[in-house]
N, C-alpha and C positions, 0 to 999 in steps of 0.2 A: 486747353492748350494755350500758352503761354505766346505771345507774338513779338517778336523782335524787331525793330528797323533797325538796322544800320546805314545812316547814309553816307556813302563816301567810303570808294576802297582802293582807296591811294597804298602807297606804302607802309602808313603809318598807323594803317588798318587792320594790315596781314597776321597778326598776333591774338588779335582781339575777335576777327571772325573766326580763327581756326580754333580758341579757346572756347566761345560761343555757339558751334559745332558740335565740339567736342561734348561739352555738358548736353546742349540738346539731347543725345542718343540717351542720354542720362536719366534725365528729364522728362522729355518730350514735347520742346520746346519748337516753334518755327522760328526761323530766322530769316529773313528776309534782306538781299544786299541791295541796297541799288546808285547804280553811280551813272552820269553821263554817258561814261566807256562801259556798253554791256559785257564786253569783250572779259574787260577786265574784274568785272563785280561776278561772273561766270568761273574764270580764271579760281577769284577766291572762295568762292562757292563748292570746288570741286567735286560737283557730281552729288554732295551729301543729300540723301534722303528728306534731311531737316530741313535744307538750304532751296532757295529760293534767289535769283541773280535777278534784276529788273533795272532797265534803261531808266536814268531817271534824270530828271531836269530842275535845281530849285526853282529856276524863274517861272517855270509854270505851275502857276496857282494855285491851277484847277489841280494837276495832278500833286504838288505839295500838299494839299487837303486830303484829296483822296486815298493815300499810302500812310497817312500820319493815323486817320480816322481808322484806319483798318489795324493797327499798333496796338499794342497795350503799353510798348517800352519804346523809347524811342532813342538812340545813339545819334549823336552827329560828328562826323572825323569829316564832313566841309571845312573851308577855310573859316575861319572865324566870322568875317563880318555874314555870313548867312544865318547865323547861331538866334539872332532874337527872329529873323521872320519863322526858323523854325518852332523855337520857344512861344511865340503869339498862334501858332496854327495846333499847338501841343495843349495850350491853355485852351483852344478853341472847342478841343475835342475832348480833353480830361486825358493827357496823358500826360507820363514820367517823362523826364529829359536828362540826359546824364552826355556830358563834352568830356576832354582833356584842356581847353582850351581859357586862358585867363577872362575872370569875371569883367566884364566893362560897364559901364554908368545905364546903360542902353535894359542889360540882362539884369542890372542888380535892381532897375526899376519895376520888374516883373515879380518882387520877391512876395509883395503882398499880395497879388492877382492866384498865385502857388499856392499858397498856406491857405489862401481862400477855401480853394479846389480840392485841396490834399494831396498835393503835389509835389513832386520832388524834381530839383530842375539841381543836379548838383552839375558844377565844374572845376576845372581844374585838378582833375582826376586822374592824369599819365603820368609824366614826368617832365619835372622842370616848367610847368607846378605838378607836384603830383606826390612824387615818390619824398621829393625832396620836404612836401608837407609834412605828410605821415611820419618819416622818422622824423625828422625834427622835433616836431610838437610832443611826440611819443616821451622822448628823452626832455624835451622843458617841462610837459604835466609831472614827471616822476622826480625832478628835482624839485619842482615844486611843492610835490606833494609831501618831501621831507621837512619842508618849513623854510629849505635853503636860499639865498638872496642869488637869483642870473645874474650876473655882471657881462657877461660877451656872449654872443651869440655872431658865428661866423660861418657862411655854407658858401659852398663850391659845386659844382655842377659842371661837364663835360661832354661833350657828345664828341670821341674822337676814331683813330683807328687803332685795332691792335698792335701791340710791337709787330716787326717783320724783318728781320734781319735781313731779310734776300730781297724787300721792296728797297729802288733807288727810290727813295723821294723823301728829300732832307726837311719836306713842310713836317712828316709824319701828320697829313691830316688830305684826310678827303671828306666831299659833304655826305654827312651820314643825317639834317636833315636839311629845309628848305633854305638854299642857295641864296637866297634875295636877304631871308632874316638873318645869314650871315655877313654879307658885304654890307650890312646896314648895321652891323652890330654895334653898340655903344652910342651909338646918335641920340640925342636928348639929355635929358636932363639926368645926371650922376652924381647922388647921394648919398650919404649914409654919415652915420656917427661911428666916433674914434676916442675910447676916453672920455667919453663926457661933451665931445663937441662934435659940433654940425662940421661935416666934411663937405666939398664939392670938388668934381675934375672934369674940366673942359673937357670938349671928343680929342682937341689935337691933340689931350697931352695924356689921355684915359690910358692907350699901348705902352705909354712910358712909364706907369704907374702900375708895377707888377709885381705881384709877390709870388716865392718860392711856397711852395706845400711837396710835403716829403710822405707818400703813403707807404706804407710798411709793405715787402711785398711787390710793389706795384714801382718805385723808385721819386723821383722829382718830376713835379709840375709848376706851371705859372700859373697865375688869377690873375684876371683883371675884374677891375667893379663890376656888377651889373649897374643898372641904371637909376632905381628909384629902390634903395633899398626901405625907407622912410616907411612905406606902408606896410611894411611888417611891422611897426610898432603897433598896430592896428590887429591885425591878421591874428599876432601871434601873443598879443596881450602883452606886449616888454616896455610899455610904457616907463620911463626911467632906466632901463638898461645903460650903460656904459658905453657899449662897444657894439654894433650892428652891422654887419658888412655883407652881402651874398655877392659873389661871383662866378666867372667862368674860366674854366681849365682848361688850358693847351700844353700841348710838347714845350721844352726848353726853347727860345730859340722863336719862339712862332711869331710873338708879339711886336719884339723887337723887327724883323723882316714887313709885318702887318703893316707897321707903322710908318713903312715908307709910301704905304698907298695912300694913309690918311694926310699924310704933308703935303703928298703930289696934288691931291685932291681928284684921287681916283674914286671914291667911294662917294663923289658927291650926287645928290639926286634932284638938285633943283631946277636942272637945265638940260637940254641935248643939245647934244654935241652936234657941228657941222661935218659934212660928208664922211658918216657915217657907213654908209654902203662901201665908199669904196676904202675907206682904212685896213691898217694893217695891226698887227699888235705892236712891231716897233714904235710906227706913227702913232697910234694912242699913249706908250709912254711919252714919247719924242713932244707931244702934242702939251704937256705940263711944264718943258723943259724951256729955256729961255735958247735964244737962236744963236749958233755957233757953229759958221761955217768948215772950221779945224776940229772940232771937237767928236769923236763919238757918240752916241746916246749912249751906252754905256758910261762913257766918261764922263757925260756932262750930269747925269744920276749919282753914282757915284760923289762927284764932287758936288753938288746941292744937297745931298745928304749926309755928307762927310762920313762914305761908308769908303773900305777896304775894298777897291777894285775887284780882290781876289778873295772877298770876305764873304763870311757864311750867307751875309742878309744877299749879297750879289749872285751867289752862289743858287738862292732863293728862286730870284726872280729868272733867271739864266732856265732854272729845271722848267719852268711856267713856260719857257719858249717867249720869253715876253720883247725878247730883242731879234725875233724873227718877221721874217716879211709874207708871215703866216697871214691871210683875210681873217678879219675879225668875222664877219659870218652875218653882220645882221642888217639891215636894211636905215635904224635910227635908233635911238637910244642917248641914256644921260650919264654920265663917266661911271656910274654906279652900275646900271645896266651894263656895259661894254664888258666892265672890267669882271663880272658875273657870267656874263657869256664866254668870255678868254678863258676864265677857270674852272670852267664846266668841263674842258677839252680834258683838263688832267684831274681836278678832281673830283671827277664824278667814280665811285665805287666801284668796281668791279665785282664780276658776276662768284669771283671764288676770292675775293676779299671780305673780312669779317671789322666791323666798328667795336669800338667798346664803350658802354658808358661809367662813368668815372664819377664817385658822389661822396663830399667830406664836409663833416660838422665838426665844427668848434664847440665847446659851450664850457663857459669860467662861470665857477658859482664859489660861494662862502659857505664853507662851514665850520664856523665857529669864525676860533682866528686862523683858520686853512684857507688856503686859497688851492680850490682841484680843477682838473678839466677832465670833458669827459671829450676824445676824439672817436669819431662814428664815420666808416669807411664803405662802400659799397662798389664794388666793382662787376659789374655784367658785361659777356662775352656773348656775340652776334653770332650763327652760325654758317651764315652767308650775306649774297648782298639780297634774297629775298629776306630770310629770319633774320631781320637785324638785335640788335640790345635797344637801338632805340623804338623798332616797333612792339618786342616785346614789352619793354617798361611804359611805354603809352600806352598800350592796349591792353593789356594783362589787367590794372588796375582798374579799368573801367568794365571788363569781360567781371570780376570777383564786385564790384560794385553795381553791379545788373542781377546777377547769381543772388546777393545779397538782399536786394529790392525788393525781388521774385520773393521769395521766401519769405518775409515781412519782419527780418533782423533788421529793417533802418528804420527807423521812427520819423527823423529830421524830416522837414517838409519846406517848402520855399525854395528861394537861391540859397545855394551853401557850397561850401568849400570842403573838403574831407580832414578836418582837423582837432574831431573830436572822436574819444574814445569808440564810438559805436561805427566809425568808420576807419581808423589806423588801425586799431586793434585784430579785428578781421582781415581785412585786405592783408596788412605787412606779415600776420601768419602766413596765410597761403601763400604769398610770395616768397615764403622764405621755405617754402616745400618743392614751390618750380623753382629750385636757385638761388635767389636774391636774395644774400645773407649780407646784414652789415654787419662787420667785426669793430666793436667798440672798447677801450681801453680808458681804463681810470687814472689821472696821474697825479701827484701833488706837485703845486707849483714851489719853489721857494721863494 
């Protein structure tokens, strides 16, 4: 009998245990949850046969060893920086490790201690990194494999909410995942090439730097850069490429409204704020605002933005309650935390609202004297605020690359990434049997 850990059954869990359940009965697999909240790793466990819910704590040692040793597979859906004390206690014991979560300097140091072992410690295996690897790579191995030259390689990634015609909320977006890596989005370093040349965009000016994408079907989005596109030349072997760019998709509309938080200097995290406790949300904008005893906070925004008093971005900020003399709610915090706890009030998801995730590739290659592209579109629909799209697509992918492990269809050993045949090729079938179909379209440029 096969042993499973999974630690950590957040939300972004709930896909991944119920699929991991599911094949158990199959099987006859244990599966083992355990998270700080017994409550909650019970919850996900429902009662199954297979299933096993257990309290559990990384910082204690003792029990981190003792639940690892008793494993043969080991998941971690923790927050990232917990990932290498698991990875060193995994190595400790001779077991597999498979995250959703990006490789760091820390894990990729492990890779030789793996291969030692016979080990497989893969990451980056949900979505955005995950899903977003698998096809990608899938479609540059097979132009490749024609002899064709890439020239552009361009992806897009979203994590938003369904259309809704009967929801008022003109953001069209609630947090479908962690609220913090939102308010903090685009901070650092933003890269990538464009044509043959090194690009870069400041954070103040990242919102302002947006492109239109049009999915067939699905209607118009906006991108903004992601942050270090550069290590994809790396990842994805594009060495000399042209054109490299990955970003992130919102509603029409979003970026622009975004971007008055990042001027105000709402989204900043270096410092906390004074009287905190007792502020309100007006006072935290009003608190960016230069002082004017005639003037409105409203209007003193408005005019340091040089928005339309009556305009869509004002319109924005008005639904957020953000010029209300609502308590902010928290005791201290840094203009990045405040303004994260403000918009937790509205968007936080509702219990009979559905997310969708939203996924499009670019790719310009040569053939001959043609110039084609191939556009790769994937659209996944949540079916509540438990079964999200984004807990399926992080979870699914890791649930068919466990299933896979088991089995002894993966060879790869060490740290790795899922970006070769023996791991797209499997996973992205089955995913396209639970739903997850990309619709890809050939076209010649002139």
């Amino acid at each position: 009998m096969e042993k499973i850990l999974v630690l950590g059954a957040g939300r972004s869990a709930t896909s991944l245990i119920a699929y991991l359940l599911n094949q158990a009965n199959s099987f006859g697999w244990q599966i083992t949850v355990a998270d700080y909240a017994l409550q909650l790793a019970e919850d996900k466990v429902k009662g199954n046969p297979n299933g096993k819910a257990i309290a559990f704590d990384i910082n204690n040692e003792q029990q981190r060893e003792t639940v690892i040793a008793e494993a043969d597979v080991v998941i971690s859906m923790l927050p990232a920086r917990f990932h290498v004390a698991v990875a060193e206690a995994c190595l400790q014991f001779s077991k597999h490790l498979l995250t959703a979560s990006y490789v760091d300097d820390d894990m990729r140091a492990l890779d030789n201690q793996a291969k030692e072992k016979g080990l497989l410690f893969l990451n980056e295996c949900g979505l955005d990194p995950g899903i977003d690897h698998m096809s990608a790579k899938k479609v540059i191995d097979h132009i490749r494999n024609q002899g064709f030259e890439l020239r552009a390689f361009e992806s897009f990634t979203g994590g938003l909410l369904m259309p809704n015609k009967e929801e008022d909320n003109p953001w069209e977006y609630k947090f479908t995942w962690n609220p913090r890596n939102v308010v903090m989005a685009g901070q650092g370093d933003v890269k990538f090439i464009q044509e043959g040349r090194y690009k870069y965009i400041p954070y103040h000016h990242l919102f302002r730097r947006t492109e239109m994408i049009h999915i067939p079907g699905h209607g118009y989005f906006e991108g903004y850069a992601n942050r270090d596109s550069l290590q994809y030349l790396e990842v994805y072997e594009l060495q000399g490429i042209q054109t490299l760019y990955r970003g992130t998709l919102r509603r029409p509309g979003f970026c622009k409204a975004w971007d008055v938080f990042v001027q105000l200097g709402a989204t900043e995290d270096s410092y906390s704020m004074e009287g905190v406790n007792g502020m309100t949300h007006r006072q935290f904008i009003n608190s960016f605002l230069s002082y004017n005893p005639n003037d409105s906070v409203e209007l003193k925004l408005a005019h340091y933005m040089k928005l339309d008093i009556d305009g869509p971005e004002m319109h924005k900020m008005r639904w957020l309650g953000l010029f209300e003399d609502t308590p902010v709610g928290l005791q201290k915090g840094t203009p990045a935390q405040v303004l994260e706890h403000i918009l937790k009030k509205k968007w936080t998801i509702g219990e009979d609202e559905r997310d969708q995730i939203v996924m499009w590739h670019l790719f310009d290659y040569k053939d001959g004297d043609q110039t084609k592209q191939v556009r790769s579109a994937m659209v996944a629909n949540g079916e509540d605020a438990t079964d999200t799209a984004m807990a399926k697509t992080v979870g699914l992918p890791l649930g068919i690359a466990t299933k896979l492990l088991i089995q002894g269809k993966i060879e790869a050993r060490g740290v790795q990434i899922p970006i070769t045949p023996e791991f797209y090729n499997p996973i992205l079938s089955e995913l396209e049997t639970l739903g997850f179909h990309f619709i890809e379209e050939e076209v010649v440029v002139d």
